[in-house]
C-alpha positions as CSV (number, residue, x, y, z in Angstrom):
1,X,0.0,0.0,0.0
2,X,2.8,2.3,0.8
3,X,4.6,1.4,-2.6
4,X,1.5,2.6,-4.0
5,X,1.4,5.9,-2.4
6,X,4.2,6.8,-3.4
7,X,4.1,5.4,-7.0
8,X,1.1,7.8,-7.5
9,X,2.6,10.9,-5.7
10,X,5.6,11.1,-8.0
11,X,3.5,10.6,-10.8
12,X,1.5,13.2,-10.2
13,X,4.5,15.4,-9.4
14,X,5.5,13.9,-13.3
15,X,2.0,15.3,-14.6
16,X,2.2,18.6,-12.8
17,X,5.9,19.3,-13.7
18,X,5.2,17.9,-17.5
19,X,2.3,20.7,-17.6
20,X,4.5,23.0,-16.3
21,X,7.4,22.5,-19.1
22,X,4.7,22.9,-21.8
23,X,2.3,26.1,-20.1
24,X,5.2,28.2,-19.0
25,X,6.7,31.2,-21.3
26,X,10.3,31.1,-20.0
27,X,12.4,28.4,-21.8
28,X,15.2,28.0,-18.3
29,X,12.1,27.7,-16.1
30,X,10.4,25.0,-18.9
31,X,14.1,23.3,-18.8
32,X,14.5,22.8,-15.2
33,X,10.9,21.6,-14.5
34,X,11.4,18.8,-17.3
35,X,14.3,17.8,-14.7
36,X,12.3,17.1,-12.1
37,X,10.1,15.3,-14.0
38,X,12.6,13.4,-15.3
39,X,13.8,12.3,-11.6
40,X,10.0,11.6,-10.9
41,X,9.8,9.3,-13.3
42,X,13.4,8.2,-12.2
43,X,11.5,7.7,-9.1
44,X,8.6,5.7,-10.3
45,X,11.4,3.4,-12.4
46,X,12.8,2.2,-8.6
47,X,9.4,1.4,-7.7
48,X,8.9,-0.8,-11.0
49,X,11.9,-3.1,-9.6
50,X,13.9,-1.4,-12.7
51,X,16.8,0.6,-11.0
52,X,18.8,0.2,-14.4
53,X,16.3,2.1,-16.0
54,X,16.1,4.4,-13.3
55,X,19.9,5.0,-13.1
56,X,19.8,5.7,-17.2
57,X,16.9,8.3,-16.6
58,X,18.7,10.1,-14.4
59,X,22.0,9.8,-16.0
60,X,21.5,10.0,-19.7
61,X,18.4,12.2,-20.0
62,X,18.0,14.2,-16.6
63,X,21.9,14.6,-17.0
64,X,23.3,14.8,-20.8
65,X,20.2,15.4,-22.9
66,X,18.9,18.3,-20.3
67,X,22.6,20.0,-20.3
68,X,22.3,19.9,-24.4
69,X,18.9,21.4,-24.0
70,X,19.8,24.1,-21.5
71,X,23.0,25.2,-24.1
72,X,19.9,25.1,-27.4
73,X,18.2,27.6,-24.8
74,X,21.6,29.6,-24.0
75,X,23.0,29.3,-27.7
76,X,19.5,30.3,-29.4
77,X,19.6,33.3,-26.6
78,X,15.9,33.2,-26.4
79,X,14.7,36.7,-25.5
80,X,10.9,37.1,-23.9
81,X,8.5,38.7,-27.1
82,X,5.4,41.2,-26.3
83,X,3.5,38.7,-28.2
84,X,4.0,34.7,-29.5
85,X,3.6,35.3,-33.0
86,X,1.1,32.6,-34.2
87,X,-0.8,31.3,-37.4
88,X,-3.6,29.4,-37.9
89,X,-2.1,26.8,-39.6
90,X,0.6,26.4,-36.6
91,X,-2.3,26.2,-34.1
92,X,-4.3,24.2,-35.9
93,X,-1.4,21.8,-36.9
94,X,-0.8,21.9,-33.1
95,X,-4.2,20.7,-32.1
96,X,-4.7,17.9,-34.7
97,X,-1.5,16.5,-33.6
98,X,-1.9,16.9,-30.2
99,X,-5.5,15.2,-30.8
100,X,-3.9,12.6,-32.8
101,X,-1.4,11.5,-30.4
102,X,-4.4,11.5,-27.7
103,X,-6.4,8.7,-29.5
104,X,-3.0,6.7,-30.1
105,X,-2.5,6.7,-26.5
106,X,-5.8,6.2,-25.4
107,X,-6.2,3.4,-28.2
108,X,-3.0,1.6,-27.0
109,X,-4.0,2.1,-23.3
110,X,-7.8,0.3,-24.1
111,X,-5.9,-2.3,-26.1
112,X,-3.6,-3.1,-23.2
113,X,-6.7,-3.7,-20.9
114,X,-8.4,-5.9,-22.8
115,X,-5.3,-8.1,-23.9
116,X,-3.9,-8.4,-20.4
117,X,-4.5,-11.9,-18.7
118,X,-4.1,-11.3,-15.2
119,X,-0.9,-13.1,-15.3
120,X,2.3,-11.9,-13.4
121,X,4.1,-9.9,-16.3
122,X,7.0,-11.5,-17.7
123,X,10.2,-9.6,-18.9
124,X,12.6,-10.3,-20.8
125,X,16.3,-9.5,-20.5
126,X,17.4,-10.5,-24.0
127,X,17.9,-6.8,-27.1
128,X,17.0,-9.1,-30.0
129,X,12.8,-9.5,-28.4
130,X,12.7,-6.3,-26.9
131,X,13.7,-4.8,-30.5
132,X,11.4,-7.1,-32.1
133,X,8.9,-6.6,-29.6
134,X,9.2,-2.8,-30.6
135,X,9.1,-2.6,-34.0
136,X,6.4,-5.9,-34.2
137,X,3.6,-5.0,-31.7
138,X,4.8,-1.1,-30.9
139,X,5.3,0.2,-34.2
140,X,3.1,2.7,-34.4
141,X,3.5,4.0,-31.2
142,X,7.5,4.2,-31.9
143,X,6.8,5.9,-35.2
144,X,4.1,8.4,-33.2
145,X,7.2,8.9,-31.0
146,X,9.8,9.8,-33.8
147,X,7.1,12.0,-35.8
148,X,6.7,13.7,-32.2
149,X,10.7,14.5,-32.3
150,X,10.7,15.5,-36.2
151,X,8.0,18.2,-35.1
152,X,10.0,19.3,-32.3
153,X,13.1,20.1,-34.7
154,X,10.7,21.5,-37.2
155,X,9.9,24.0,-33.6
156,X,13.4,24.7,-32.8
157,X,14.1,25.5,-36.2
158,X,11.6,27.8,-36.4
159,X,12.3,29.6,-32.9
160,X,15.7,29.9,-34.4
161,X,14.4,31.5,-38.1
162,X,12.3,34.2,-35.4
163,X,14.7,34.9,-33.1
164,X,17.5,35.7,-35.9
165,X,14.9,37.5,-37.7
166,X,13.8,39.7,-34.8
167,X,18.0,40.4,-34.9
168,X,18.4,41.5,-38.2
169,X,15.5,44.2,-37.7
170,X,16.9,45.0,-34.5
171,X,13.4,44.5,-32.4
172,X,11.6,46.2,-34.6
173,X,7.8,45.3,-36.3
C-alpha cells in the first residue's frame, strides 16, 4: 500500500511538472521543470523493480540530454517577445496533432486492458525481443514517438528562423 502511495505521488509530481514545461513562457524555467520530472519518473522506475532504467533516466536524460537542452536555450539566446507570433495553420497543426497522439495513446492504453490476462508480467532481459517486440507490436506508437521528435526540430528551427529575424530588424515590427 505504501509502494502505491508513493508510485502515484511522484506521478503526479511527473504530470504537474510535465504541464508546467509545456504552459510556462520562460524556456530555463520549462528546462529545469522537465528535470524534475525526469527524476520523478526516475523515481517511479525504482518502484517498478527497474533501477537500471532508473539510473539511465537520471544519468542520460535528466543529465546529458537536459545539459544539451539548457546550451539550445543559451545558444539560441531566447529573449521574452510582447507577443507569440502565431498562425492558424501552426495552431491548428498543433491541435490535430496533439488530438492525434491523444487517440493513439488512449487506443494503446484500451488495447492493453483488454489483452492483459491477469498473469504476473514476464520480462525479458534479452535486445533481440525487446527490439522485435518494438518494431512488431509497438510500431506505431514508436513511429508516433519519432514524428513527435521531427515536429520538435521543425519548432526549434523555427524559434531559431524568429529569433534571428527579430535580430536583423533590430526588435523592430
Amino acid at each position: 500500500m505504501f509502494e502505491y502511495l508513493i508510485f502515484f505521488t511522484f506521478a503526479a509530481i511527473a504530470v504537474i511538472f510535465s504541464a508546467i514545461v509545456v504552459i510556462h513562457r520562460n524556456p530555463i524555467v520549462s528546462a529545469l521543470s522537465l528535470v524534475v520530472s525526469f527524476f520523478a519518473l526516475a523515481v517511479m522506475y525504482v518502484l517498478l523493480d527497474a533501477p537500471f532504467m532508473a539510473a539511465l533516466q537520471v544519468i542520460v536524460y535528466a543529465g546529458a540530454i537536459m545539459v544539451l537542452f539548457l546550451f539550445v536555450i543559451m545558444l539560441l539566446n531566447l529573449a521574452q517577445t510582447d507577443e507569440p507570433i502565431s498562425r492558424p495553420v501552426q495552431q491548428f497543426l498543433g491541435i490535430t496533432g496533439a488530438a492525434g497522439f491523444a487517440i493513439t495513446l488512449i487506443y494503446y492504453i484500451l488495447k492493453a486492458a483488454v489483452i492483459h490476462t491477469g498473469g504476473p508480467a514476464v520480462f525479458v532481459a534479452d535486445a533481440r525481443a525487446i527490439g522485435v517486440t518494438m518494431f512488431e507490436a509497438y510500431i506505431f506508437p514508436f513511429e508516433a514517438v519519432s514524428i513527435l521528435l521531427l515536429a520538435a526540430i521543425v519548432g526549434a528551427l523555427i524559434l531559431s528562423q524568429r529569433t534571428s529575424a527579430i535580430a536583423k530588424d533590430g526588435g523592430a515590427r
